[in-house]
N, C-alpha and C positions, 0 to 999 in steps of 0.2 A: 536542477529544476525537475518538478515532481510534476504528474498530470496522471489523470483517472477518466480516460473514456469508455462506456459511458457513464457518465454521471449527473443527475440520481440514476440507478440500475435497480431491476429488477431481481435477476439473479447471480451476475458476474460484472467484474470489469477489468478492463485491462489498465495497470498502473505501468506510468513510462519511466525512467527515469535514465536523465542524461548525468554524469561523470566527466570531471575535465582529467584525472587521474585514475591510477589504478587503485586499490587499496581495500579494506572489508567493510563489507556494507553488513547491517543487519533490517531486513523490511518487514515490518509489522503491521497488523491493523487492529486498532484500540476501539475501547468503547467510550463514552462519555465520563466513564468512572475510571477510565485509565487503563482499564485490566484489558492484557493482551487477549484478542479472542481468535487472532491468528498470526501464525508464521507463514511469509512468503518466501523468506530467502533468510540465509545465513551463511557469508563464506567471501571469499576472493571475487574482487570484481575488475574486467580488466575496464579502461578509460571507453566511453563511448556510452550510444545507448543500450539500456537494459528494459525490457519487460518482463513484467508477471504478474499473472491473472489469480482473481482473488474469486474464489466460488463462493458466493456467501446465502446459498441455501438453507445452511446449517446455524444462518445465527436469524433472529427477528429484526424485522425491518427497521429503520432508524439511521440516526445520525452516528456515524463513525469516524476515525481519523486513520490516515496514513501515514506512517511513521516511518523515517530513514533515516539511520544512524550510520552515516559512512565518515570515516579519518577522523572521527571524533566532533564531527558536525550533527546536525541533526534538523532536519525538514520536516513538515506538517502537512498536510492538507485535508481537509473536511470530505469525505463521501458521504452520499447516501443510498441505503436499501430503502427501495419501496416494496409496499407490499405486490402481490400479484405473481402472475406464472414467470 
């Protein structure tokens, strides 16, 4: 289970994600064209919860995705940047 608070965000959010297993996760966040426009993690994850924060100062505001590719699964969910400070 994937979660993004806050969402819509301003400048950051924290993405949650729970794990029933150990195994490699890789977490990305996409743009509506597919193209990665961040890496949040890449690597060994042990079972439990994980967070990590996505600073998205660096791209223009909009509709994004969240993307988790763990044990060969793969999860979605919708973010959004708004504009502002």
């Amino acid at each position: 289970q994937i979660q993004s608070h806050p969402n819509p965000f301003s400048q950051s959010t924290q993405i949650t994600f729970t794990s029933d297993e150990p195994g490699y996760a890789e977490i990305s966040v996409v743009n509506l064209l597919g193209a990665e426009v961040a890496r949040l993690f890449a690597g060994e994850l042990a079972s439990g919860e994980h967070q990590f924060s996505w600073d998205a100062s660096s791209v223009p505001p909009g509709m994004y995705e969240c993307v988790i590719r763990f044990n060969g699964s793969v999860q979605q969910i919708p973010i959004v940047r708004l504009s502002g400070p």
